[in-house]
C-alpha positions in Angstrom: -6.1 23.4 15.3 -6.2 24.1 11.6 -3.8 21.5 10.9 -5.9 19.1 13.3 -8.9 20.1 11.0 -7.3 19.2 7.8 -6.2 15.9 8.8 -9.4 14.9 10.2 -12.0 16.2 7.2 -9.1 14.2 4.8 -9.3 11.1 6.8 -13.2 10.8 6.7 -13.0 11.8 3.4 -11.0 8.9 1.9 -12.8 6.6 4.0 -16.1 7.7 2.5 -14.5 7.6 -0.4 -13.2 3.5 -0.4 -16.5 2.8 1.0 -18.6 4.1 -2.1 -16.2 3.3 -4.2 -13.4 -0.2 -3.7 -16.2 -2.2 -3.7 -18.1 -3.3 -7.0 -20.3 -6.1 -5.4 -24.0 -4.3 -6.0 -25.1 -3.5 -2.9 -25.4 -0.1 -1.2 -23.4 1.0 1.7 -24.2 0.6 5.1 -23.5 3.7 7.6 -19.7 4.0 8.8 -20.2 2.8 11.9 -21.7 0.1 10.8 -19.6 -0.9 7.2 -17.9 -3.8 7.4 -14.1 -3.4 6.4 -12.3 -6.4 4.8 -8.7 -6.2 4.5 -6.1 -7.9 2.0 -2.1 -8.2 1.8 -0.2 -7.1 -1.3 -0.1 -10.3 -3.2 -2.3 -11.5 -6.1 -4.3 -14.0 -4.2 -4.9 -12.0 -1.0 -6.2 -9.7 -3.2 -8.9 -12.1 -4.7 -10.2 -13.6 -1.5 -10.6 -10.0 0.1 -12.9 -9.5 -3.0 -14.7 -12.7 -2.5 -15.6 -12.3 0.7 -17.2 -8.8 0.2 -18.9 -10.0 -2.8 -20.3 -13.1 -1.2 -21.7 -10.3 1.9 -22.7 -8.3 -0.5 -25.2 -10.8 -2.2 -26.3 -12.2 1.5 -27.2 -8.8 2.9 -27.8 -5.8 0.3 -24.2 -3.7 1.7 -20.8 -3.6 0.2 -18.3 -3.8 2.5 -15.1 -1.5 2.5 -12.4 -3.5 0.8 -8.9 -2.5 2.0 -6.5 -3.9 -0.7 -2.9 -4.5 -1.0 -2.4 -3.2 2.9 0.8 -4.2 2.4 2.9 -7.5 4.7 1.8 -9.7 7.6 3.0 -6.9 10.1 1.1 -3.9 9.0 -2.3 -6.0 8.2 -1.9 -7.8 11.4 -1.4 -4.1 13.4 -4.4 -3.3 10.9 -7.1 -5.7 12.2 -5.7 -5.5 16.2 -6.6 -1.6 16.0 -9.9 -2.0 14.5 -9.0 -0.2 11.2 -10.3 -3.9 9.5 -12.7 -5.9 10.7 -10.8 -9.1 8.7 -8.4 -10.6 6.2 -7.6 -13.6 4.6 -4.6 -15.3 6.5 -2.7 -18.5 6.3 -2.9 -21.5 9.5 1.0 -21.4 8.9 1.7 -18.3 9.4 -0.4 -17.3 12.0 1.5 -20.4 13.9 4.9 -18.9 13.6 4.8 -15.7 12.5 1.8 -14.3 15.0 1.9 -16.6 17.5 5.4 -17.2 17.4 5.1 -21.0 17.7 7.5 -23.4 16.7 5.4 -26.0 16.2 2.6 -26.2 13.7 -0.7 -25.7 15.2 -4.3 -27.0 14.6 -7.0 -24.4 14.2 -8.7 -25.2 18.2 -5.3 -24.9 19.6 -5.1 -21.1 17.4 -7.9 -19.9 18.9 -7.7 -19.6 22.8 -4.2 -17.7 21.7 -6.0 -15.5 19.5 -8.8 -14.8 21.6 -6.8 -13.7 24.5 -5.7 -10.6 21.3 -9.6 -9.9 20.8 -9.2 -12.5 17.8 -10.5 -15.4 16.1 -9.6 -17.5 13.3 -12.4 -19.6 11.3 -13.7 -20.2 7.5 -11.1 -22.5 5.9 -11.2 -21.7 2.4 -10.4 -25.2 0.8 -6.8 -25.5 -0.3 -3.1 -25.1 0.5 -0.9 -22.2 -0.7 2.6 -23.1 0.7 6.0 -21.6 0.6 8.1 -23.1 -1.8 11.6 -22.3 -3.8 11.5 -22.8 -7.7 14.2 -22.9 -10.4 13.9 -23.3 -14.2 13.5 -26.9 -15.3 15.8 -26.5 -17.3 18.5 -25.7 -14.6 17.3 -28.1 -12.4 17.4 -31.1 -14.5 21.1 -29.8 -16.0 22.7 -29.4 -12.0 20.4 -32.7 -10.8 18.3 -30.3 -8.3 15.3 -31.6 -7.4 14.9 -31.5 -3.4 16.0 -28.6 -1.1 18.4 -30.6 -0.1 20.2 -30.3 -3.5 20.4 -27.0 -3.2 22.5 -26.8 -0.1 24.8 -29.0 -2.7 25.2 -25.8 -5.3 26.3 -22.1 -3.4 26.5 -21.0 -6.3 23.2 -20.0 -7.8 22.1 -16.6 -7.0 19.2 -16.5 -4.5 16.2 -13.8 -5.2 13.8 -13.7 -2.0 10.7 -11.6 -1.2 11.7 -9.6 1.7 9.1 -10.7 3.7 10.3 -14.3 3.3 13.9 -13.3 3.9 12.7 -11.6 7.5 10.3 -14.2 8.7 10.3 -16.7 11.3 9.1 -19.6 9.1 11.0 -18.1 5.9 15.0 -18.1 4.9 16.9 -18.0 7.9 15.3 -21.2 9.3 15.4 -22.5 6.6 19.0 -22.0 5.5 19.6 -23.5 9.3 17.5 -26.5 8.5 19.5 -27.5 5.0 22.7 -26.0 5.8 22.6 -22.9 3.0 25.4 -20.7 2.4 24.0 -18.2 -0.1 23.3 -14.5 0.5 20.0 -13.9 -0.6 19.1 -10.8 -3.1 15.6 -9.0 -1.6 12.9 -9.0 -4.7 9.4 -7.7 -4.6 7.6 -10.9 -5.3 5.8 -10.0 -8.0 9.0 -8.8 -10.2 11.1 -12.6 -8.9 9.6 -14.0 -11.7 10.7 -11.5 -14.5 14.2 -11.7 -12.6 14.2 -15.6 -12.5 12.7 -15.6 -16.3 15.6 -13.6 -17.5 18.0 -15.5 -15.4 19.0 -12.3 -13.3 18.7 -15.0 -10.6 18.5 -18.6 -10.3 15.8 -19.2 -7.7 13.2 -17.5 -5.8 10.4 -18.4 -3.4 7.0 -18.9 -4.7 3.6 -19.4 -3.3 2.5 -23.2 -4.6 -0.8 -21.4 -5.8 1.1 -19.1 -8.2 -0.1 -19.1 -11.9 3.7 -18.3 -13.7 5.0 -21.8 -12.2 3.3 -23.5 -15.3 3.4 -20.7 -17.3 7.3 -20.1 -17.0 8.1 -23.7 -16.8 9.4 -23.7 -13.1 10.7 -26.9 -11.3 9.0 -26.4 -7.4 12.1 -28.4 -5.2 10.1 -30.8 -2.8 11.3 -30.0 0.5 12.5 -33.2 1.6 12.9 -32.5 5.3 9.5 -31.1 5.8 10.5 -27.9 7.1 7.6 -25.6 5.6 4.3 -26.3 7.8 1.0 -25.9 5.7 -0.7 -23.2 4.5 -4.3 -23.8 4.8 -6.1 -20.2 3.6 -8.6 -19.0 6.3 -9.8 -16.0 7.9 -8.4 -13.9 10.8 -10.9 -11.8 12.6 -11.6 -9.2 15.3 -13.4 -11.4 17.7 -16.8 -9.4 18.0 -17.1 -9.3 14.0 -20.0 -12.5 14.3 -22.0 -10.4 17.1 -21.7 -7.0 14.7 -22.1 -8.5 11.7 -24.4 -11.8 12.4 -25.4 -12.0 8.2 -21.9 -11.1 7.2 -20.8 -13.6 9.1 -22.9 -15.9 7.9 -22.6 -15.4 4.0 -19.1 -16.1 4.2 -19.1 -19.2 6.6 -20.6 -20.2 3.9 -17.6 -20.6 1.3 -15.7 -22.7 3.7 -14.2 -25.6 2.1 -15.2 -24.3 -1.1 -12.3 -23.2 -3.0 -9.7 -26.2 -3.6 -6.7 -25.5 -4.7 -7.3 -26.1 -8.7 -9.9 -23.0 -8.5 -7.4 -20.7 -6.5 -4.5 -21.4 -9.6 -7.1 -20.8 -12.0 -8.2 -17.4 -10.7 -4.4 -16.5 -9.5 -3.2 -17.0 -13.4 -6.7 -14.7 -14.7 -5.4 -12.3 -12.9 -1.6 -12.5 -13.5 -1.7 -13.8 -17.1 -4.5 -12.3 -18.8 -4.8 -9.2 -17.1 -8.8 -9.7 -15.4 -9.5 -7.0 -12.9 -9.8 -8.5 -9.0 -13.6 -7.6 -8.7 -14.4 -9.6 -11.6 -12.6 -12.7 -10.9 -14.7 -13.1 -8.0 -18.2 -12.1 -9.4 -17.1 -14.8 -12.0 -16.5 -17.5 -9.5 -19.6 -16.6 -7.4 -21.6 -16.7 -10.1 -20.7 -20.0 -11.6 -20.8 -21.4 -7.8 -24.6 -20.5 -7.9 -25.4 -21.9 -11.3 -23.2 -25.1 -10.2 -21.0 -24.2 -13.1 -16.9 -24.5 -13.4 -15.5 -21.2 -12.6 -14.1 -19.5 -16.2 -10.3 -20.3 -16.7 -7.4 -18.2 -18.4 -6.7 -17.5 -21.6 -9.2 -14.6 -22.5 -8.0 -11.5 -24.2 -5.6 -9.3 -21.6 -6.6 -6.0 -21.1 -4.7 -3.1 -23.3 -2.9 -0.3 -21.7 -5.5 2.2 -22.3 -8.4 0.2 -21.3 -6.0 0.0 -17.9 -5.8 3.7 -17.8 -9.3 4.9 -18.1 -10.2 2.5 -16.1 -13.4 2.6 -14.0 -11.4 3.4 -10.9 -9.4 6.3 -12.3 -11.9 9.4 -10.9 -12.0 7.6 -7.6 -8.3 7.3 -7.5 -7.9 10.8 -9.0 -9.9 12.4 -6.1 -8.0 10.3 -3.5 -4.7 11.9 -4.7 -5.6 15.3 -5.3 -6.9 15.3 -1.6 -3.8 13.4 -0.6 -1.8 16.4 -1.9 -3.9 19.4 -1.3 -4.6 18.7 2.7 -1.1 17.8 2.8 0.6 20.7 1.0 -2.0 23.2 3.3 -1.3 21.5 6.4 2.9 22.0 5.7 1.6 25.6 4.5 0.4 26.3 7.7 3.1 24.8 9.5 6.0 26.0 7.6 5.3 29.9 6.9 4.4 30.5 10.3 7.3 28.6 11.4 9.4 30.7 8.7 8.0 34.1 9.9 9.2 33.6 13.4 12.7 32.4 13.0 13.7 34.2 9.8 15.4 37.0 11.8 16.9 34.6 14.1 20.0 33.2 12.3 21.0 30.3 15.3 17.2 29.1 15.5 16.5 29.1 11.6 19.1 27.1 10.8 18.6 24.7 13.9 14.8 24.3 12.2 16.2 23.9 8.5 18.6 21.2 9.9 15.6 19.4 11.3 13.0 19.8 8.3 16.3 18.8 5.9 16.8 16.0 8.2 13.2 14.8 7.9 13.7 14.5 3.9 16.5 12.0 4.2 14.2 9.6 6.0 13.0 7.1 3.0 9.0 7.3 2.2 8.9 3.9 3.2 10.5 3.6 6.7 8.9 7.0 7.7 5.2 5.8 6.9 6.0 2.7 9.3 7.3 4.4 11.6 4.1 6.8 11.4 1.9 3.8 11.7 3.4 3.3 14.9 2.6 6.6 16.4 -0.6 7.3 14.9 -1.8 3.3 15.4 -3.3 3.5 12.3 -3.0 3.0 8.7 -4.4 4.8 5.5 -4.9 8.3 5.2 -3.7 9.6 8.8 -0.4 8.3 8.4 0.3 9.0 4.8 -0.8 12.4 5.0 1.7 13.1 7.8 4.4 11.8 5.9 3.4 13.9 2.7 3.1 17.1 4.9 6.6 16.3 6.8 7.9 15.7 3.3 6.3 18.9 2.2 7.7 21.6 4.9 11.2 22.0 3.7 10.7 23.8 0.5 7.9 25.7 2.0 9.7 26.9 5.3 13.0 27.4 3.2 11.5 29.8 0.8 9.6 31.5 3.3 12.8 32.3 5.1 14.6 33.4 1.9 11.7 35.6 0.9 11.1 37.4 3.9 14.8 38.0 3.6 15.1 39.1 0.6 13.5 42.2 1.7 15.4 45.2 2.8 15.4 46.1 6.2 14.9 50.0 4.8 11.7 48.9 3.4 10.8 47.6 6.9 12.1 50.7 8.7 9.9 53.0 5.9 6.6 51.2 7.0 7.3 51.7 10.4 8.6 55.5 9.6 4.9 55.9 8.0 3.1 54.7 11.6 2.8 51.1 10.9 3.2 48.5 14.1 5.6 45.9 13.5 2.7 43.3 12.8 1.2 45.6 9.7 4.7 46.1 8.2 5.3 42.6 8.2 1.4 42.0 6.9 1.2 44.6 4.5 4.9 44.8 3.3 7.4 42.0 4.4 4.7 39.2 3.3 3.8 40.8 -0.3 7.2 41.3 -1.1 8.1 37.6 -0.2 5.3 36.3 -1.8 6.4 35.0 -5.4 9.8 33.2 -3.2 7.0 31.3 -0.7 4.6 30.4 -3.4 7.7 28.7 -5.8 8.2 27.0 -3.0 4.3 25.5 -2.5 5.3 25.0 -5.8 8.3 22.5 -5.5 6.4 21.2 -2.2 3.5 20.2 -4.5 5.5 18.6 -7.4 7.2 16.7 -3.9 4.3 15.5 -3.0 2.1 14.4 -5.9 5.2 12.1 -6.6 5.6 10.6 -2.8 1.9 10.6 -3.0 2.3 7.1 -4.8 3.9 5.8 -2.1 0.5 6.0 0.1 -1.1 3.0 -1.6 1.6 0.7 0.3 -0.7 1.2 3.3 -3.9 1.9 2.0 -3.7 5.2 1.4 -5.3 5.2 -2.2 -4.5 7.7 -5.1 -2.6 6.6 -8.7 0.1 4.4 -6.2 -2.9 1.8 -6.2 -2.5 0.8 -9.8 1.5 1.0 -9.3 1.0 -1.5 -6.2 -1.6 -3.6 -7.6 1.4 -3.5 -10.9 4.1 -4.6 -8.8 2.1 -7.4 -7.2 1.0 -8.3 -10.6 4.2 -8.0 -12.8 1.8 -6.1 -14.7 3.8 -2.9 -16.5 1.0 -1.8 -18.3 -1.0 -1.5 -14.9 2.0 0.6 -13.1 2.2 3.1 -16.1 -1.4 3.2 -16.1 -0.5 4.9 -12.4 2.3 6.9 -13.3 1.2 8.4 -16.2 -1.6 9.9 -14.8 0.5 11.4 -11.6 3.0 12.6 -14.3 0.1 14.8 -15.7 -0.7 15.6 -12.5 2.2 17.3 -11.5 2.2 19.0 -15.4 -0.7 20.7 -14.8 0.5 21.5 -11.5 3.5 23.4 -12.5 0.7 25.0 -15.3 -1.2 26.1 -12.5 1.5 27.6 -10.8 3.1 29.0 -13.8 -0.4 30.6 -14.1 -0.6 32.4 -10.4 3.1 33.5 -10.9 2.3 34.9 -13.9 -0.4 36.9 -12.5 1.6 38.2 -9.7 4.4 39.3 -11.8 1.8 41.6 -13.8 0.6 42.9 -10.4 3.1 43.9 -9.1 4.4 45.4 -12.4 1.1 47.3 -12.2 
C-alpha cells in the first residue's frame, strides 16, 4: 500500500507539475480533467508544431495546454494518444498509411479516417507543407562517384550507410527500400540528430534526412531524388482522440485554424532557428504567431545562438530540478520499502536470499531503455508511472544486498543476549539487529541513489521529465551545449548526494561512538 501511495502522489505530481510549467503560451491552466494535453515525437520539428498548437489554444481560449515533448518514436506516441495519456500530436499522412494503418498503398485523408475512427481516432488540420524521407550525401561525394538518384546508390556498396533506427525498423523506411533499389549495404543505427555530425565528419557517407531539415543547406548536402517513387508523401497533420472536438470545441477550433498555413519555406526556416542558432521551441512559435497576426514574415536564422550558461540556468531548470529530485526520492523510498523488508525476511535463509539476489541482479542487466518499454506495456502508460518503476527496480539491488549483509554482519551472540535479557524475537531484531545494520543499509540507499539520479536521465525518453529533457532535447538538436547543460546539473546532483550521505554517516559513526 505504501509503495502504491508513492507512485500515485509522484504521478499527480509531475503532471501538475508539466501542466504549470511545459507550457509558456500565457494563459492559465485549466483543471486536470479538463487540460488539454498535446503530444510531440523526439525530433526538431515535432517539437515545434506541438508548441504551436498550444500556443495558438492558448491565445483562442485563456488555458495552456500540457505539452508532452520529445515522447519519443511513432510507437510509443501512437500507444500515447490510443490510452488517453494525449489528447493529440502532430503526425505525417505517410506514415500513418504504412506505419499505423499498415497500408501499402498511399492513402488520401477521407479514406484515413473511417480506419482511424474504428481506433477512437481522427486525423484533420493539414499543416501546409511536405516533410519527406529522403537519403543525403555530401555534394562533394556525390558529384565525385556521379550519385544523384537512389538508383545510383544501389551502383556503389561501398559507402557506409548511417540510419535513424526508426527508419531502419519501419515499414515505409530501409528494408523496403533496399528491396525496391536492390541495396546491399548494412546499415549503421544513428540517433538522427547526431547523423549529421557523423556524415559532416565523414564517419559515414549517407544518412536519411527529413526534406524539412535545416543542416541540408547548412552542411552542403546533395538530397538523391528518388527516381522510382518509392517514398509516399509526407503531408504534416494532426492525429487525434476522436472526442477531442466535443471536449475541447474552442481548442479545436483555434487550431483548425492554422490549416494550410505553414508551407514548407516557414517549416525550414523555424527547423534551422532551432538547430542552427540555438532558439528555444516556445519561442519559435510565439515568433511565428505573432508575425501571422501582424501579417508579417516569420523572423529567419542567423541571430546570436545561445551560450552554455544561458542554456544552464535556463528558465526551465527549477521545474526540471523538482521533476528529478521527485523522480529519485519516490523511487529510492519505494525500493526502500521493498528491499529492507524483503532483506529482513530472507537474510537468515541462505537458499531463498540468494534466489532473490539472483532475481534483483537479474533485473540490473536489463538495459534502461528496453525495461522502460517494456513497462509501458504493462502499466499502458507513459511518463512518470513507468519511469518510476524502472528507477525503483533499478534501485533494489544495492538496497536489498546491503540489508542482507548488514543484518548479517551481526553476531548471533548479540541476538541470543537480547533475547537472554527478555526481549521477543521482533524487539531484538528492532532494537538490536536493525541498529547494528544500519550504517551497511544506508551505504547502500546511498549507491541506490547515486544509481538512480543517473538512470533518472533516461525518463525524459518517455516523458518522464527531470535534467534527461535538456539531454533529449540535445540529442534531437545536435546541440552539446544543451546536453551538458543536463548533465552537469545531475552530476551535482549526485555530489551533493554523496555530501548528504557522507553527512548522516558521519553522524551515525559519532553516535554510536557515543
Amino acid at each position: 500500500m505504501a509503495v502504491a501511495a508513492c507512485c500515485l502522489a509522484f504521478a499527480l505530481c509531475v503532471q501538475a507539475g508539466t501542466a504549470q510549467a511545459q507550457t509558456q503560451a500565457g494563459g492559465t491552466p485549466a483543471s486536470s480533467s479538463e487540460t488539454l494535453r498535446i503530444g510531440s515525437k523526439r525530433f526538431t520539428e515535432s517539437y515545434i508544431l506541438a508548441e504551436v498548437l498550444a500556443q495558438a489554444v492558448a491565445a483562442r481560449t485563456g488555458q495552456a495546454p500540457a505539452v508532452r515533448q520529445g515522447l519519443g518514436n511513432t510507437a510509443i506516441v501512437y500507444q500515447a494518444l490510443q490510452n488517453g495519456g494525449i489528447d493529440l500530436y502532430p503526425e505525417y499522412e505517410g506514415t500513418i498509411a504504412q506505419e499505423i494503418l499498415r497500408s501499402d498503398r498511399p492513402l488520401t485523408l477521407a479514406q484515413m479516417r473511417p480506419e482511424l475512427a474504428s481506433r477512437g481516432l481522427g486525423v484533420d488540420i493539414p499543416f501546409g507543407f511536405n516533410d519527406g524521407y529522403a537519403l543525403a550525401m555530401r555534394a562533394a561525394d556525390a558529384d565525385r562517384l556521379g550519385i544523384a538518384t537512389l538508383s545510383d546508390l544501389a551502383r556503389h556498396p561501398d559507402l557506409r550507410l548511417g540510419l535513424s533506427n526508426e527508419f531502419i525498423g519501419r515499414a515505409d523506411g530501409w528494408r523496403g527500400l533496399a528491396r525496391r533499389y536492390g541495396y546491399r549495404q548494412a546499415p549503421v543505427g544513428l540517433d538522427h540528430g547526431l547523423a549529421y555530425d557523423a556524415l559532416a565528419k565523414g564517419q559515414v557517407d549517407v544518412i536519411d534526412i527529413y526534406t524539412t531539415d535545416a543542416r541540408i543547406k547548412s552542411l552542403g548536402l546533395r538530397v538523391l531524388r528518388d527516381d522510382l517513387g518509392y517514398f509516399p508523401r509526407y503531408d504534416a497533420v494532426v492525429l487525434y482522440r476522436l472526442d477531442l472536438p466535443q471536449r475541447h470545441p474552442r481548442a479545436w477550433a483555434a487550431m483548425r485554424e492554422l490549416a494550410g498555413r505553414i508551407d514548407e519555406r516557414a517549416m525550414i526556416g523555424m527547423n534551422a532557428r532551432a538547430e542552427l542558432d540555438g532558439v528555444p521551441f516556445q519561442r519559435i512559435a510565439q515568433d511565428w504567431l505573432a508575425a501571422r497576426e501582424r501579417g508579417e514574415a516569420p523572423p529567419g536564422p542567423g541571430g546570436a545562438a545561445r551560450g552554455f550558461l544561458a542554456k544552464l540556468f535556463g528558465p526551465d531548470l527549477g521545474r526540471l530540478t523538482v521533476q528529478h529530485l521527485l523522480l529519485v526520492g519516490v523511487a529510492v523510498l519505494a525500493a526502500c520499502l521493498v528491499a529492507v523488508p524483503a532483506g529482513v525476511l530472507v537474510h537468515a535463509r541462505p537458499r531463498l536470499r540468494a534466489l532473490a539476489l539472483g532475481l534483483a541482479g537479474l533485473l540490473q542487466t536489463i538495459p534502461s531503455l528496453a525495461l522502460l518499454a517494456v513497462l509501458i506495456s504493462l502499466t499502458g502508460a507513459i511518463g512518470a508511472l513507468p519511469a518510476l518503476a524502472a528507477l525503483m527496480l533499478y534501485a533494489l539491488l544495492p538496497i536489498f544486498s546491503n540489508t542482507c549483509t548488514g543484518l548479517g554482519e551481526v553476531s548471533g551472540s548479540m541476538r541470543q543476549a537480547a533475547i537472554a535479557l527478555g526481549m521477543t524475537s521482533w524487539q531484538a531484531l528492532r532494537l538490536v539487529q536493525l541498529p547494528l545494520a544500519r550504517p551497511t543499509i544506508i551505504a547502500g540507499v546511498r549507491t541506490a541513489t547515486s544509481i538512480a539520479i543517473g538512470t533518472a536521465t533516461i525518463a525524459a525518453f518517455i516523458g518522464a521529465g527531470g535534467y534527461g529533457e535538456r539531454i533529449v532535447t540535445g540529442l534531437a538538436l545536435n546541440d552539446r551545449a544543451l546536453m551538458l547543460a543536463g548533465a552537469v546539473p545531475a552530476a551535482v546532483l549526485a555530489l551533493a548526494s554523496e555530501l548528504v550521505f557522507e553527512a548522516v554517516q558521519w553522524r551515525l559513526r559519532r553516535h554510536v561512538r557515543r
